[in-house]
C-alpha positions as CSV (number, residue, x, y, z in Angstrom):
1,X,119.9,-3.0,-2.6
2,X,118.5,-1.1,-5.5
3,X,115.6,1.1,-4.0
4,X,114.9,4.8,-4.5
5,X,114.9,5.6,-1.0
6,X,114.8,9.8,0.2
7,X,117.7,11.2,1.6
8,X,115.9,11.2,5.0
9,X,114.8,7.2,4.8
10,X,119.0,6.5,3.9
11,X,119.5,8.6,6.9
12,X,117.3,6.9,9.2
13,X,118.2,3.8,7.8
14,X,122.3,4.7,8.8
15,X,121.3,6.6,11.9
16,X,119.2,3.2,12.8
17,X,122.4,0.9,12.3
18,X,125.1,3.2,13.1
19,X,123.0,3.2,16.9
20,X,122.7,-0.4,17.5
21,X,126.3,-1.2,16.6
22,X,127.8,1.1,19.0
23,X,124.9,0.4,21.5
24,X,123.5,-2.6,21.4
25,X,125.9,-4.9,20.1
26,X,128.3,-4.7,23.2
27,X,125.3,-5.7,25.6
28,X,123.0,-8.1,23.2
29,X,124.8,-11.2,25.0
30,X,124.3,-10.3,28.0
31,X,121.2,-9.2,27.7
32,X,120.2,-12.4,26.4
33,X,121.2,-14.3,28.5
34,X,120.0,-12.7,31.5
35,X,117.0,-12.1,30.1
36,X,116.8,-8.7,30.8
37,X,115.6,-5.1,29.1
38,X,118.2,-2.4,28.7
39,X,116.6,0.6,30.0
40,X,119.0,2.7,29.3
41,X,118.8,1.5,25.7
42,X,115.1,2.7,25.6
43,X,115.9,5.9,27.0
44,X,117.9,6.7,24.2
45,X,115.9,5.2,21.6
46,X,113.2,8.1,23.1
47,X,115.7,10.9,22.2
48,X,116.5,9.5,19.1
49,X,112.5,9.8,18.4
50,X,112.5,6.2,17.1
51,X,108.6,6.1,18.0
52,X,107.4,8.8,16.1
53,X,108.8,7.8,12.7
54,X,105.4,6.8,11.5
55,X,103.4,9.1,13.3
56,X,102.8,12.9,11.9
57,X,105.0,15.9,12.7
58,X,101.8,17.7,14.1
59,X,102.0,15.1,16.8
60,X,105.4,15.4,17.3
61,X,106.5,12.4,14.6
62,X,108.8,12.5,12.1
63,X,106.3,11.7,9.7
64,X,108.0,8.9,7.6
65,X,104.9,6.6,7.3
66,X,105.7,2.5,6.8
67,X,108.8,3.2,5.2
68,X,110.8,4.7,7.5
69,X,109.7,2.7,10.4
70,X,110.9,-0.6,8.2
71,X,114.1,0.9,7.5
72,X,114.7,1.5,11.2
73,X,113.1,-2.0,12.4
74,X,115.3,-3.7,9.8
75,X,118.9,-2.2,10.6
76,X,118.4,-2.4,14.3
77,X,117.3,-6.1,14.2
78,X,120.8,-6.8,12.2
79,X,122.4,-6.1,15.7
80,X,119.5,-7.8,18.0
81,X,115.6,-8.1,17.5
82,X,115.3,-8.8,20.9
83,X,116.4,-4.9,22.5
84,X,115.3,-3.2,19.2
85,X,111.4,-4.4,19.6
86,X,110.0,-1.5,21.7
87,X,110.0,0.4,17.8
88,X,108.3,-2.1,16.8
89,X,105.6,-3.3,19.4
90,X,104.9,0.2,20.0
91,X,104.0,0.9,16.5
92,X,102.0,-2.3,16.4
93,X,100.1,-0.9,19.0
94,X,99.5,2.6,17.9
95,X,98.5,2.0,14.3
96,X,95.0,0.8,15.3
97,X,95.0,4.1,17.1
98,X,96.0,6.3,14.3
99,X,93.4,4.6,11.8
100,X,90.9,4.6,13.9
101,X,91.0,7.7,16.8
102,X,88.7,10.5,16.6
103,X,91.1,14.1,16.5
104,X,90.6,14.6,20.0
105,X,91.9,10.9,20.5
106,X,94.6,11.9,18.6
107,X,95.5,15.0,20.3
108,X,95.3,13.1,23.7
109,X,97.6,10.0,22.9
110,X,99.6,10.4,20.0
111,X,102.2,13.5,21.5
112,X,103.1,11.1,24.1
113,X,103.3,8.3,21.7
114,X,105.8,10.3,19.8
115,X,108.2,11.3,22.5
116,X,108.5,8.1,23.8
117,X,106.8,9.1,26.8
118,X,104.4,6.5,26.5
119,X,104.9,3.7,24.9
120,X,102.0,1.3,23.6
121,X,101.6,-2.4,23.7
122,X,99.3,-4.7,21.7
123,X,97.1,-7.1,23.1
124,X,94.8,-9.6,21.5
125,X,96.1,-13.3,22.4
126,X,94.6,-15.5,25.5
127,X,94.9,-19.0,26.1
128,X,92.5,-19.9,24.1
129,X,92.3,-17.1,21.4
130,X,95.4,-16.7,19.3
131,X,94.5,-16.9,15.4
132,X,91.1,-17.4,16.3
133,X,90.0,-13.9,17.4
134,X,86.6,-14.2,17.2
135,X,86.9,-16.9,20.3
136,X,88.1,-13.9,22.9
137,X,86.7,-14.4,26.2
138,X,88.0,-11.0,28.0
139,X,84.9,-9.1,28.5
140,X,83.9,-4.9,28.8
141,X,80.5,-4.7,30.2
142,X,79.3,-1.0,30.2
143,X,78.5,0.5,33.4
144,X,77.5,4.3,32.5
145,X,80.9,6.1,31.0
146,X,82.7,3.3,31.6
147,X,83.5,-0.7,30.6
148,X,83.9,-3.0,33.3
149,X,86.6,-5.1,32.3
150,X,87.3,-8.6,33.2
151,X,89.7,-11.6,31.6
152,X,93.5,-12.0,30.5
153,X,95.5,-11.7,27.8
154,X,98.9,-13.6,27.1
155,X,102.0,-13.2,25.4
156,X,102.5,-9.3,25.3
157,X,105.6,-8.2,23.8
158,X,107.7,-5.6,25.6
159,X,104.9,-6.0,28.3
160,X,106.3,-4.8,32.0
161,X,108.1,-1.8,29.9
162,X,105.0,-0.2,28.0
163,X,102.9,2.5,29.5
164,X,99.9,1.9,27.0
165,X,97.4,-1.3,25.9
166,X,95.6,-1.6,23.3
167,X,93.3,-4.3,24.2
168,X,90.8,-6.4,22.3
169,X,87.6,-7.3,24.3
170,X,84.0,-8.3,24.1
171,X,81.4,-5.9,24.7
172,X,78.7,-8.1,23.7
173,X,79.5,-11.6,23.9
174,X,76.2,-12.7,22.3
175,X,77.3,-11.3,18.9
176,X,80.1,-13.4,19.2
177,X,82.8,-11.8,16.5
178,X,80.6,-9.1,15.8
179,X,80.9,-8.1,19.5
180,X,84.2,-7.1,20.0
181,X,85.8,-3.8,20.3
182,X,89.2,-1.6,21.0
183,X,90.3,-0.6,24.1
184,X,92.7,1.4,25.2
185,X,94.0,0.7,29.1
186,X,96.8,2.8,30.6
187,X,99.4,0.8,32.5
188,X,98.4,2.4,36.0
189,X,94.6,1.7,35.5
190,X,93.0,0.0,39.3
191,X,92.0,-4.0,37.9
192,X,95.1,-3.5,35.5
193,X,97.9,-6.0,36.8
194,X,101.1,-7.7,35.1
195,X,100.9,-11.7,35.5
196,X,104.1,-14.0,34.6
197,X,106.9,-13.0,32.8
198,X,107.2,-15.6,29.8
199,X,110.3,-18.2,29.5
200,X,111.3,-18.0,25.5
201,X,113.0,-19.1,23.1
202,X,113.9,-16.2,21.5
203,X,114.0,-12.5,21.7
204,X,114.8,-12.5,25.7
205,X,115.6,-9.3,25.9
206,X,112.5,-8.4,25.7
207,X,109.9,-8.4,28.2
208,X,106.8,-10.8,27.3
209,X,103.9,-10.7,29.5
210,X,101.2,-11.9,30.8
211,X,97.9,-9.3,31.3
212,X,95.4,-9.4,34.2
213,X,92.1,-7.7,34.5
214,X,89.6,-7.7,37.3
215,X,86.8,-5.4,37.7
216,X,89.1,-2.5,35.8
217,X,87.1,0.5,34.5
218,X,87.7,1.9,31.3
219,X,86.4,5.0,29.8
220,X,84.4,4.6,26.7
221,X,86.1,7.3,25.3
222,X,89.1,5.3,25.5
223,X,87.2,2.4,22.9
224,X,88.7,3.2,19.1
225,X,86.3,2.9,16.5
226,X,82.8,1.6,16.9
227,X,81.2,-1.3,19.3
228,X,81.9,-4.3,17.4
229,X,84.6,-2.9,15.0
230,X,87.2,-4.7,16.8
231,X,88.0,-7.5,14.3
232,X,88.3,-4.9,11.5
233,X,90.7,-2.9,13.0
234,X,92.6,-6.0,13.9
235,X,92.9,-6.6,10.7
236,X,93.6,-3.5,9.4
237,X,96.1,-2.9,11.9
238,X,97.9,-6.5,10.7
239,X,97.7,-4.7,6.6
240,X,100.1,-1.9,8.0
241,X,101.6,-3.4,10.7
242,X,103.3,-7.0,9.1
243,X,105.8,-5.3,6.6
244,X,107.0,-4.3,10.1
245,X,108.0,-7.8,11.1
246,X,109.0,-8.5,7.4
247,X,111.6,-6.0,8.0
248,X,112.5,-7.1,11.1
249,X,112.9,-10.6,9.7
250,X,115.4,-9.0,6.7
251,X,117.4,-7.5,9.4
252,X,118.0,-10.8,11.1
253,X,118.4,-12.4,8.1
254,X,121.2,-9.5,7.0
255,X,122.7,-9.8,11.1
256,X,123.3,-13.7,10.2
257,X,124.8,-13.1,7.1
258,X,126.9,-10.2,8.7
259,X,128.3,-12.5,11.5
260,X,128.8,-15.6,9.3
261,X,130.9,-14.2,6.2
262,X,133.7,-13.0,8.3
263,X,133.8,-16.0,9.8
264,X,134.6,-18.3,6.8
265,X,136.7,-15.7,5.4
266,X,139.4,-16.5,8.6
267,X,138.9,-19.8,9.4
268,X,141.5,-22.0,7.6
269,X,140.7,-25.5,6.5
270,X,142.5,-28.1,4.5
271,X,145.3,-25.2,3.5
272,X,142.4,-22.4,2.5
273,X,139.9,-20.2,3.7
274,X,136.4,-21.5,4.0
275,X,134.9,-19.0,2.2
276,X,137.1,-20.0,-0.6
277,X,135.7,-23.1,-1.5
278,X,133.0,-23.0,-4.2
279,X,129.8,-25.3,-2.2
280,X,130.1,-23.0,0.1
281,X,130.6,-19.5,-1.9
282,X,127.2,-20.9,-3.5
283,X,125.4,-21.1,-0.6
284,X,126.2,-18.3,0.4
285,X,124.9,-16.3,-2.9
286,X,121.8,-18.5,-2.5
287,X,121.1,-16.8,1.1
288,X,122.6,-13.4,0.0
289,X,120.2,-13.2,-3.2
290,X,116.8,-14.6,-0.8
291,X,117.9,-11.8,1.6
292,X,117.5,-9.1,-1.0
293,X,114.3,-10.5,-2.8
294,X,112.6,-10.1,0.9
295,X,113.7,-7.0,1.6
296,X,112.7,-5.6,-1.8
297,X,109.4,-7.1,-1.2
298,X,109.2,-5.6,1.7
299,X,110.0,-2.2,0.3
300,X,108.2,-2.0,-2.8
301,X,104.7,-2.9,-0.4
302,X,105.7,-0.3,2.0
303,X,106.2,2.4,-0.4
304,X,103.4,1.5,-2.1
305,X,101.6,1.7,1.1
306,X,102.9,4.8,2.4
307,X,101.6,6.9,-1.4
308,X,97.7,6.5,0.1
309,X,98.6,6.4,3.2
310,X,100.3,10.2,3.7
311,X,97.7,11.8,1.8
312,X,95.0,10.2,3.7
313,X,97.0,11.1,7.1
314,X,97.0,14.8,6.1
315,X,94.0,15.0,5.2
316,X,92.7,13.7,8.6
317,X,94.9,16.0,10.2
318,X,93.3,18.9,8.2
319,X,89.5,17.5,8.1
320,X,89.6,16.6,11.9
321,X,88.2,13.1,10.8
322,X,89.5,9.3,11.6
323,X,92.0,8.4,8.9
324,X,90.2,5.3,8.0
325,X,87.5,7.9,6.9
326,X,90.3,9.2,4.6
327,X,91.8,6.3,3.8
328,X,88.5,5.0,2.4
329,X,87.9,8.1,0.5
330,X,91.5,8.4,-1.4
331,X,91.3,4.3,-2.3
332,X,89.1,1.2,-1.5
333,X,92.6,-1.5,-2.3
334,X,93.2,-3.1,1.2
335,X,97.0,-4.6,1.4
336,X,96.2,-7.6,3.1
337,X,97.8,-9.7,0.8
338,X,100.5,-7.6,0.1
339,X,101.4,-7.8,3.6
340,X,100.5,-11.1,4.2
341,X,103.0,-12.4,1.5
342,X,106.1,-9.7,2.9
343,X,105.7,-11.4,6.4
344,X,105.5,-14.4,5.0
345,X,108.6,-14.6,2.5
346,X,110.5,-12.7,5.0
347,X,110.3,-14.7,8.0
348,X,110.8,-18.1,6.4
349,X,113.6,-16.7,4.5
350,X,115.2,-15.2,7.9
351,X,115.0,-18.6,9.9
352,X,116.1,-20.8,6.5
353,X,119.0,-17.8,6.6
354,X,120.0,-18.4,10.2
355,X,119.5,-22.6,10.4
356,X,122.0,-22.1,7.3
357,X,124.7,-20.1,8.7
358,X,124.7,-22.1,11.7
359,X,125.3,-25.3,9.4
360,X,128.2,-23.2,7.5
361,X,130.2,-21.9,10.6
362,X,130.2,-25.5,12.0
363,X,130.1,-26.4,15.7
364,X,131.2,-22.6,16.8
365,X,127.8,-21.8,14.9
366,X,126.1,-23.8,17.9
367,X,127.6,-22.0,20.8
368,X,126.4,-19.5,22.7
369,X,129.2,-17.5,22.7
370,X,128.8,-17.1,19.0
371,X,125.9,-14.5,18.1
372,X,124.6,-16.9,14.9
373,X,122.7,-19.5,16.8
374,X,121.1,-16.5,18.6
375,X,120.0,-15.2,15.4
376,X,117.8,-18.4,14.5
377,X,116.6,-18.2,17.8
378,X,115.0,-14.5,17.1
379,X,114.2,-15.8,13.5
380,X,111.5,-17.9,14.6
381,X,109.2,-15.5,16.6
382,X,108.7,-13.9,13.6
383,X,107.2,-16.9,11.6
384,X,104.5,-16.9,15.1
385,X,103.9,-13.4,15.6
386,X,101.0,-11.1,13.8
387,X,99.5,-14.1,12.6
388,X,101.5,-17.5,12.3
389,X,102.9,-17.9,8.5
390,X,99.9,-20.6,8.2
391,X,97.4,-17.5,9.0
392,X,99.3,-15.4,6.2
393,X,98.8,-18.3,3.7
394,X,95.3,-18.4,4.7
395,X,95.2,-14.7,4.2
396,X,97.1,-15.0,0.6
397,X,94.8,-17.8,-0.5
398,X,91.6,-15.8,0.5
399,X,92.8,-12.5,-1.2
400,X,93.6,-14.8,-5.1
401,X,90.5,-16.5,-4.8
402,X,88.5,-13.7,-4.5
403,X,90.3,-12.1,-7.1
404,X,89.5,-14.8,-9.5
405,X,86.0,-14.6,-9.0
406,X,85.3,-10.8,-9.9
């Protein structure tokens, strides 16, 4: 990969891989097939301060921005997306609160954040609100200092093992999607329970849940942003937080590859090695070259990305002010289609990847016992999640129009 990467991002990149070869490769199997979080895993990946890579070093972070936090996503998911997704559903989870919290929310959530003391979780989906946000039913009525909060939310990744939700709600369900706000619930908040663990295709490793609230009161100075800001932050949260998935989609992509070339290479057919014979060497540049042209992608938005988005963080940080405020100040560009068009790319390039390799390696490809049909099986989550690829075409689509009527 050609990129002009820091000598920090190269090391977190090797630090990142060098970690989940020699820790999460032996137990990945077993893992998935049990269905079962690692917790040792995520006690490391604390010490290793995988959750402050985008966060500021005044908070305890390692200050890396978009970047860095891809890097890591992407070399981790070459070895298993499934016990490597904590990095990333935390993040998900605390970039609405680092755009949006006031300093003192910042100074409250974001050291623990950082450590890994707390990790945070991301909640918007219900039964009958996925890419239709605006039809959210979970309601926060206030009641003095506090929101009453009643409803559910479904499909929560790394659910049972986060400490933290940020939680989308309405607070006035006669403004329909002007009414909905940010919440954020701690795990150990009385009306706060865990529902059913989810049954999934891929990605079993990692806890998905189901979220139940009944008569739970939330401070109102745990709301981020404004009454009725919620569906802006969602999507501003989605501009910053979808390279994330586009990386993590390279990485599997790259894992597939990883597993499959070896393969060929030793297995003898017809007097020869597989990998020797030219349909197949083609195919394989064919995935190799896709593989690279999502990752640089991926790259060039993030970097691209993190240039506004590190000035406007220090700024915050020195102004005492929301880094939205900051962000909008230093430049009005929003990256929605930037992002939108990294997820997308990505993700149907890492399940085209993984269907592929299977097809190469034959009916070992198909077996359990063989990591590549896993791969596909992680692949497609992240055509779903953040917005299902139809949702980033939609997105896409929007963003030219409007460009084409200026």
């Amino acid at each position: 990969m050609i990129q002009d990467f820091t000598e920090e991002q190269k090391s977190i990149s090797e630090i990142a891989y060098e970690f989940a070869v020699k820790k999460i490769k032996p137990i990945r199997h077993a893992c998935d097939e049990k269905e079962e979080y690692p917790l040792e895993i995520l006690n490391e990946m604390k010490k290793m301060d995988l959750f402050g890579l985008c966060l500021p070093e005044v908070y305890g972070g390692i200050g890396g921005g978009i970047t860095s936090l891809a890097l890591a996503i992407e070399q981790m998911s070459r070895i298993c997306a499934g016990i490597s997704l904590p990095v990333a559903t935390s993040a998900l989870g605390t970039i609405p609160i680092l755009l949006y919290a006031t300093d003192e929310q910042r100074a409250k959530w974001l050291p623990d954040i950082a450590s890994g003391k707390k990790l945070v979780a991301f909640a918007l989906t219900e039964p009958e609100a996925g890419s239709d946000a605006a039809s959210i039913t979970t309601t926060a009525i206030k009641d003095g200092d506090n929101y009453i909060v009643n409803g559910s939310k479904h499909f929560c990744s790394s659910g049972k093992i986060s400490d933290l939700y940020v939680i989308f709600v309405s607070t006035n369900p006669a403004k329909g999607a002007r009414g909905i706000s940010v919440l954020l619930v701690g795990k150990d908040t009385p009306g706060f329970t865990m529902g059913k663990k989810e049954k999934k295709l891929g990605i079993k490793a990692n806890p998905t849940y189901e979220l139940n609230f009944e008569n739970c009161k939330v401070p109102v100075s745990n709301r981020l942003g404004p009454e009725g800001f919620g569906l802006f932050i969602l999507q501003e949260t989605f501009d910053y937080s979808r390279p994330g998935v586009a990386a993590q989609a390279v990485g599997i992509a790259q894992g597939a590859l990883d597993e499959t070339i070896p393969y060929l290479k030793g297995r003898q057919q017809f007097g020869q090695s597989i990998a020797s014979f030219q349909g197949i060497g083609h195919k394989l540049a064919e995935l190799a070259t896709k593989i690279e042209a999502a990752r640089a992608l991926v790259y060039t938005v993030s970097k691209a990305m993190d240039k506004v988005l590190l000035e406007a963080i220090d700024h915050a940080i020195k102004n005492k002010t929301p880094l939205k405020q900051e962000l909008k100040k230093l430049s009005k560009r929003r990256w929605t289609k930037e992002s939108a068009m990294a997820k997308l790319f990505a993700s149907d390039t890492a399940f085209e990847v993984a269907q592929e390799c299977i097809n190469l390696c034959g009916g070992i490809g198909y077996m359990r016992d063989f990591p590549v049909e896993k791969f596909m099986r992680d692949a497609k989550v992240t055509q779903i999640y953040e917005g299902s690829n139809y949702i980033q075409k939609n997105e896409i689509a929007a963003s030219l129009i409007k460009e084409y009527t200026k």
